[in-house]
Each structure stands twice: as structure tokens, then as C-alpha cells.
N, C-alpha and C positions, 0 to 999 in steps of 0.2 A: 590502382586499387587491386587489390586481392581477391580472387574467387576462391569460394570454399562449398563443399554440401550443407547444407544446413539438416538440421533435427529438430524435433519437436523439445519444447522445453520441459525441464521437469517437475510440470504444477500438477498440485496435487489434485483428484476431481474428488466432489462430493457425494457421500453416500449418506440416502435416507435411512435411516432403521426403522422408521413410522413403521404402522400398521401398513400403510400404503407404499410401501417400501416399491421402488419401480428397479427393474433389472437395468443390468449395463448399457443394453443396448437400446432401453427405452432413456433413458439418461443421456446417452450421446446424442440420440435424435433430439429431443429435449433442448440440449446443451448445440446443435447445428442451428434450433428452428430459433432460436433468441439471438444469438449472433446475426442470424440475418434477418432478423428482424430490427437489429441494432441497427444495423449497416442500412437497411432501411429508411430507418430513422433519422442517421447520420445525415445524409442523402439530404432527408426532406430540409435537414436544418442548414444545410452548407447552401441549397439552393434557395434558402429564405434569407439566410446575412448576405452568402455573394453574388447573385442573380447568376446563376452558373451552373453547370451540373460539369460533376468532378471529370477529369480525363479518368478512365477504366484500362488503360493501358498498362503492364506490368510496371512496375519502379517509376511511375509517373507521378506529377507532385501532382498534392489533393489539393483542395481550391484553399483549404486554412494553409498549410503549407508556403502557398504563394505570398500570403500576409508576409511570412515569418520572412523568405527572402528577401521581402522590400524593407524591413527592417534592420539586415544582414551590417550594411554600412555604420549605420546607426549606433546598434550596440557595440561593432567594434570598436568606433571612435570611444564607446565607455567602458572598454575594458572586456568587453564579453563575444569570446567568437563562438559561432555556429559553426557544426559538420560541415564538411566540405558540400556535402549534397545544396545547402540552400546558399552557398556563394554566387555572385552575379554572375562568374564566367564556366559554374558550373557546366560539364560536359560529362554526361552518365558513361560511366566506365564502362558498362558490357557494351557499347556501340561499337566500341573495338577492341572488346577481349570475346565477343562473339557469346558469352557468358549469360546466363538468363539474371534477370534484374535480380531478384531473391537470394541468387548465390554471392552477392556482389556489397559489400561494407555501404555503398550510395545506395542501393537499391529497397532499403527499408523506411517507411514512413514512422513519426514519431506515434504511438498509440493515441497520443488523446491529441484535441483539436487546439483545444488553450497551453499546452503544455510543451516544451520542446528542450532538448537539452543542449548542453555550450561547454564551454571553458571557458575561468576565468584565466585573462591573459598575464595577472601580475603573479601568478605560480601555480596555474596549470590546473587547478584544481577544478573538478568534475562537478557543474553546475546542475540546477534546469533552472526553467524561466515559464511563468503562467501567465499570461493576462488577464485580467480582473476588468469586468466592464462594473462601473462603479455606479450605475444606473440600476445594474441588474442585480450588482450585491456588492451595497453602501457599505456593510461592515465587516468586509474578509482582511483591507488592509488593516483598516482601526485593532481590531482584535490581536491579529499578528506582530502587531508590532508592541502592541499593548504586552504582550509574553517578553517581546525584547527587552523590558525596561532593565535597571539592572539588577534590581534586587528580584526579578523574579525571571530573569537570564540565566542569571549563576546557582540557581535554586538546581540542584542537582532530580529534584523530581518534575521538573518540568518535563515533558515529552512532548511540549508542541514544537510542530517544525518551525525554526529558526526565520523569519527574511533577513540574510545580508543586506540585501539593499533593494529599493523600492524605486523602482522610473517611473516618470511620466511620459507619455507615449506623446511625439511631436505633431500636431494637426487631428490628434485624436482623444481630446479634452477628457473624453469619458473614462480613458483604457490609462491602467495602472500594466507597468511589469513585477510581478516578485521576484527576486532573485534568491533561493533557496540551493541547499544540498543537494547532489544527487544522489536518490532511496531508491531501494528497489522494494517489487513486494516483500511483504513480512512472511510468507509460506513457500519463499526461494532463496536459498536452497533450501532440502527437505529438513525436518528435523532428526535429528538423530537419537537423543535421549530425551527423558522424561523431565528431567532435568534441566534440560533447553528451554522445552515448553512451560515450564514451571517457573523460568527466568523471565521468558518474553510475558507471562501474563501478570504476573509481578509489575512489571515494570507501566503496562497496558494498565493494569488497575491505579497503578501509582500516578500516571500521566493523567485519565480522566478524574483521579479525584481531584487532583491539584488545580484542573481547571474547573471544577465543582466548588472548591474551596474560594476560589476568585471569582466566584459567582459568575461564570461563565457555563452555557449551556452546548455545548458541539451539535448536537440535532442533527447529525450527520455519521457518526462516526461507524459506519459501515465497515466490511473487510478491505472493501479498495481505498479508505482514508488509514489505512495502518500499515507504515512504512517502515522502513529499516534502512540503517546509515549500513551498506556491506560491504565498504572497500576495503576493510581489512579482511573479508573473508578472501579474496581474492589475491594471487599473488601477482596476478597480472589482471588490468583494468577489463571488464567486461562493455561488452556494445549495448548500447544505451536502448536502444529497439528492437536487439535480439538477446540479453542477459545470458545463454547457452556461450557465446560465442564471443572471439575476442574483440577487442576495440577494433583492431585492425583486421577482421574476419579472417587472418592467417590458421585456425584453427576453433577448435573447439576452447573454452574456457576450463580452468579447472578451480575448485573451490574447499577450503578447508571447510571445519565445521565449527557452528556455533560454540561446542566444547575449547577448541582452539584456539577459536577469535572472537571469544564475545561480542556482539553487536550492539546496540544502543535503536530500540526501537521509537516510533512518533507517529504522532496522532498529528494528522494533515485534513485541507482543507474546511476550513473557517465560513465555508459561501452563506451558511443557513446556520452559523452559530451568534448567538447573542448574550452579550454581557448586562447584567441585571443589576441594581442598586444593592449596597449588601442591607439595606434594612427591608429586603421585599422578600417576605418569608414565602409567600408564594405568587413566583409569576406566573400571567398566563398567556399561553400563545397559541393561536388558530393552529392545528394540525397541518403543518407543510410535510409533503415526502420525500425524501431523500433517494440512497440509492436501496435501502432496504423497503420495500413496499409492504414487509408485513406486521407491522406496529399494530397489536389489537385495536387501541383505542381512537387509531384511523379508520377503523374500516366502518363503523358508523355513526361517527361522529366528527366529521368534519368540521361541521360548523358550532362547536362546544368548545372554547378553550381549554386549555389543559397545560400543567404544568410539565415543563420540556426536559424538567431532568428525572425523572422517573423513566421516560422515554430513552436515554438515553444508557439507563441502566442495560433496558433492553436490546440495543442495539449491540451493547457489546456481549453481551451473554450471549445473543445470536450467533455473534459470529465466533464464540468462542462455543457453540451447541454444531452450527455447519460445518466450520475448520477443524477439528478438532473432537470432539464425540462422533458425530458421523463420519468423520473421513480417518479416524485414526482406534487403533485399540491401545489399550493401557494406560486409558486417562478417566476412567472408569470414577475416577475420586472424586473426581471433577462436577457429577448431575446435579448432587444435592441444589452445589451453591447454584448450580447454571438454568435448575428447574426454577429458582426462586425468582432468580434476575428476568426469567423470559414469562414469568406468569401474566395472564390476561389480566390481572385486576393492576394497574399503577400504583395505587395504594399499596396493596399489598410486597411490590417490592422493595430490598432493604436498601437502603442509602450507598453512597461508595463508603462510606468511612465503615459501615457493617458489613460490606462484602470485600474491602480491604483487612478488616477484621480477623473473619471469618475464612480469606485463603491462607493470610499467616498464620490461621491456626491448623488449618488441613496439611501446609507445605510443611509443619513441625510434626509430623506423625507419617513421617514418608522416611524410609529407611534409606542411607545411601545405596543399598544396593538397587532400591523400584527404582529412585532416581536417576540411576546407570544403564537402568534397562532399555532396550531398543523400544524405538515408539514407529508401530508396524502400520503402514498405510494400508486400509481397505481392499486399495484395488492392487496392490502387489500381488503378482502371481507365486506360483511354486520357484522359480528360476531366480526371482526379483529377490524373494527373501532368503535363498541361499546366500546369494551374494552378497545382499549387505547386510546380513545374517554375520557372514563370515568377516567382510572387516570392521563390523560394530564391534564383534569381539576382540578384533586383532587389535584396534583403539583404545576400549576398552582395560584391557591388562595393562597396556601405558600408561594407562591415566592412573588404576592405581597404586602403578609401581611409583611411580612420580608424584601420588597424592595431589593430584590437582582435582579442582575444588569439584564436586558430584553437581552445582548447581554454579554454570559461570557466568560472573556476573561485571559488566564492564568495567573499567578503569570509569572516575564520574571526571 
């Protein structure tokens, strides 16, 4: 294995502009005390599935972890290999490169518990794999695969993630495997133009109307269920638990830009989404929470049904008000629709097919040149925006000497 330094990645953080706007350093402490209160949490739940409490040792496996290795054999026999880390005869590389576990390709755990990434063996291709306990959530396969069929596979506005293929887990009757894509976040790498961001929301509106349209409800669709396919922004494969850094931790990763490589973004995880009759003009469903806790019509009234796709207008307006109005300047155009989407009253916000409406009509009154213009993080200092101040524009002029398109939009 390879040792390398590692670095902080480059995600973007959020800024409030509220009235209550908290300074940077109340925001980090903020952004320290939830992490480990996560981590917390994590704890309480590994020691309730595996009667265990995790090894705390650097580059040590976590007790989900362990699962993933006893199934190591298994998937391979089906075509699907894991990182060397969860191999039976795995032997952690720093024991004798003297290396601290962190600087070391084995020495990262995968971020989420259900979630772990692979390779498929019949051409290499850069998996992940989730398990679905199908007790806890009956209808994450049904739905997913429900997207696969083929006339609405090939529907070029679909944005739900794909299952390749679907296991049954042996001696564990309950537990499905997905076999999907491997996505990174949709806010890495940064964005570069206005233009970018005007492509990915596009594509964000067009994905949840389509499943608005199939009378599917997401009930989930937070900023951590919005992924993006990005191996073409990459010219070399990036590590699946460090995204900074290469496959093979020989280096740091380097990455083009959305302008470059178009991505093709998706709306992921199904666990809390329900599909509805199409003659049911309005369903209704007990207020479950997702990963976004602040859905007005949660907060007092839990036990009042309500219809889940009005809920779901909100979620993404959310996260296109946190991502993107507070953490970035120059998308200013953006409030009207985004005040309407996150308004307290359900009622009062517009459907997807009005607020798909209504950005094709803002994105037509946008000049190619706002669209070219750099899209400036928040928290970018004096230094930050010299620099990529200066190759925004050095890109820039290529782009349109070359007349490539101000808004890129993928190959379907």
C-alpha cells in the first residue's frame, strides 16, 4: 500500500444570512458538536445491532465493517470485489510501513454503515452496495427497481439512481443488497459557473418531477440523497472514502470541471419514499422525518396526515436555500422561486411541474455572460478568490473561443 499526507476535502460549509446569522467560528463549533453527537449516536446503534462496542483504534474496522468482511467471499463468488481492507487475509499496511493508519489507502473506513463500495469483476467498473433490511424499509427495493422498468429506464429524465442488480443476503432472509453506481456528493467538486449550477438544478427539478409524475413521493430527498455520477470529471479514479485523493492514495486527485465533463446528477435513497395509486388525488401520510428535520408541518403536527408531496417541494428548495443561497453569491435569481418552495403553509407551495415551469423561465432571461460568471463561495478568503478568480478566467476565455455551450448539459 501507498502512504500519502492527506488534506481536508473541498466541501463547501454553510452560511446563514438569517437575521441570526452565527459567525464562523460559532458554525464550526456548531458543525464539531453534531458530528459527535453523530458519532454518538452511531455508537449507540452499532452497540444495539452487534452487542459490541466498536475497536477506537486508528484504521481499525467498525463493528458494520466486520459484517461487510464476512460477506467478502460471497460477493466475490457474484461477481463483486471489495477493497482490499475487508479481504479475509487482510493485513493493515502501516504495521509495516510504520505509517499512521489515515495516511495509508486500507486505513479509511467506508462513511456510512449500510453502504460500502466494490468493483464489479466483469469490467472494473466502480460500484457501491447498500443493504436494505426489508423489515425496516419494505419499499426501498419495490420503488427502485420500479424506476428500472424499461420504458421509464430509458426515459432520459429519470434521475433516480439505477439498481444494477439486487442480492439476496444468504442466512439473512430479511437483508437485500443494491448494487448501484458509484456517486459522489453533488457539492464536489466546487462549482465553477453559474451556469453549472443552473444545469445541476435543472436536471434536480426534472428528476423529482418525473418521480411526482409516477405518483411517487421521495419523503427524503435531503442534500445527502443528491448524488452525482463523476468519473468522467476525474482523469484518474478517485478513493471512494477519501474523494481528495487517488484510488491508490499515491497522490492527491485532480479534477476537471463540470464545464468540461458534464455530470449527470440523482436522486438516491428510496427508504421513506412511497408510491401512490394514480387515481389518489391526494395521499395521506403520518409525518415521518428524514434527514432534514425542518419541515414546518412536522413540527406540530405529527400526528395529522398530510399529503407528502408538497413536503417534498420543500425539501429540495431547502437544500437548494442552504447549498446554494447561503453558501454561495451570484445566485441571487434563485430566492423568488426558492422563498415559494420552503414557505410554511404546504398549500401554498407550487407543484414541480410550476416550479419546473417557472426556472425554465428565469434560466431564459440569464445572459450567457451571468452564466459564465464565477459562482464565489462564502467562505472563500482574499487568497482563495485570487486564485480561482484567476483560472475561472483563464477557462473562461477557452470556453468562449471554442463556443462551448455557457450551460453544460450531459450527453442523455
Amino acid at each position: 500500500m501507498i502512504c500519502t499526507p492527506t488534506c481536508m476535502g473541498d466541501t463547501a460549509t454553510l452560511k446563514d444570512k438569517s437575521p441570526k446569522a452565527k459567525t464562523k467560528t460559532e458554525r464550526k463549533a456548531a458543525e464539531a458538536a453534531e458530528l459527535e453527537r453523530r458519532n454518538v449516536l452511531r455508537a449507540q446503534r452499532e452497540f444495539e445491532a452487534f452487542g459490541a462496542e466498536r475497536d477506537r483504534r486508528p484504521g481499525a474496522l467498525s463493528v458494520y465493517e466486520v459484517w461487510w468482511c464476512q460477506q467478502y467471499q460471497w460477493l466475490k463468488a457474484h461477481g463483486y470485489l471489495l477493497r482490499a481492507r475487508y479481504a479475509p487475509e487482510w493485513v493493515p499496511s502501516w504495521e509495516s510501513s510504520h505509517c499512521h493508519p489515515f495516511t495509508c489507502e486500507d486505513g479509511h473506513i467506508s462513511p456510512f454503515p449500510q453502504i460500502i463500495d466494490a468493483t464489479r469483476i466483469s469490467d472494473g467498473l466502480y460500484i457501491s452496495l447498500k443493504v436494505v433490511d426489508k423489515s425496516v424499509h419494505p419499499h426501498e427495493v419495490d420503488i427502485g427497481q420500479y424506476f428500472m422498468m424499461e420504458h421509464l429506464a430509458s426515459d432520459p429524465k429519470n434521475h433516480c439512481i439505477p439498481f444494477l442488480d439486487v442480492l439476496s443476503v444468504p442466512n439473512e432472509e430479511e437483508k437485500q443488497i443494491l448494487v448501484m453506481p458509484l456517486l459522489l456528493d453533488f457539492t464536489m467538486p466546487r462549482f465553477d459557473t453559474v451556469g453549472e449550477v443552473v444545469e445541476c438544478l435543472r436536471q434536480l427539478f426534472e428528476g423529482l418531477l418525473f418521480m411526482h409524475t409516477n405518483h411517487v413521493a421521495h419523503r427524503d430527498c435531503m442534500s445527502r440523497n443528491i448524488m452525482m455520477d463523476a468519473k468522467d470529471l476525474y482523469p484518474e479514479p478517485y478513493h471512494p472514502a477519501q474523494p481528495h485523493m487517488k484510488r491508490d492514495f499515491s497522490g492527491y486527485v485532480k479534477h476537471l470541471t463540470r464545464t468540461q465533463r458534464p455530470p449527470k446528477y440523482y436522486l438516491i435513497d428510496f427508504g421513506l419514499s412511497r408510491r401512490y395509486d394514480a387515481t389518489e388525488e391526494n395521499p395521506l401520510e403520518y409525518p415521518i422525518f428524514g434527514g432534514d428535520k425542518s419541515v414546518p408541518e412536522f413540527q406540530n403536527n405529527v400526528n395529522v396526515p398530510i399529503n407528502p408531496f408538497p413536503t417534498d417541494i420543500y425539501y429540495l428548495g431547502n437544500v437548494i436555500r442552504e447549498q446554494f443561497l447561503y453558501a454561495r453569491s451570484g445566485l441571487e435569481f434563485l430566492k423568488p422561486l426558492v422563498d415559494d418552495m420552503v414557505q410554511d403553509d404546504p398549500s401554498g407551495r407550487p407543484t414541480m411541474e410550476a416550479v419546473v415551469r417557472r426556472f425554465d423561465s428565469i434560466r431564459q432571461k440569464l445572459s450567457t455572460w451571468k452564466l459564465r460568471s464565477r459562482v464565489i463561495s462564502m467562505e472563500d478568503g482574499l487568497l482563495e478568490n485570487i486564485y480561482y478568480g484567476t483560472t475561472h478566467w483563464r477557462r473562461r476565455i477557452g470556453f468562449i473561443v471554442r463556443r462551448v455551450s455557457a450551460i453544460p448539459r450531459p450527453s442523455d
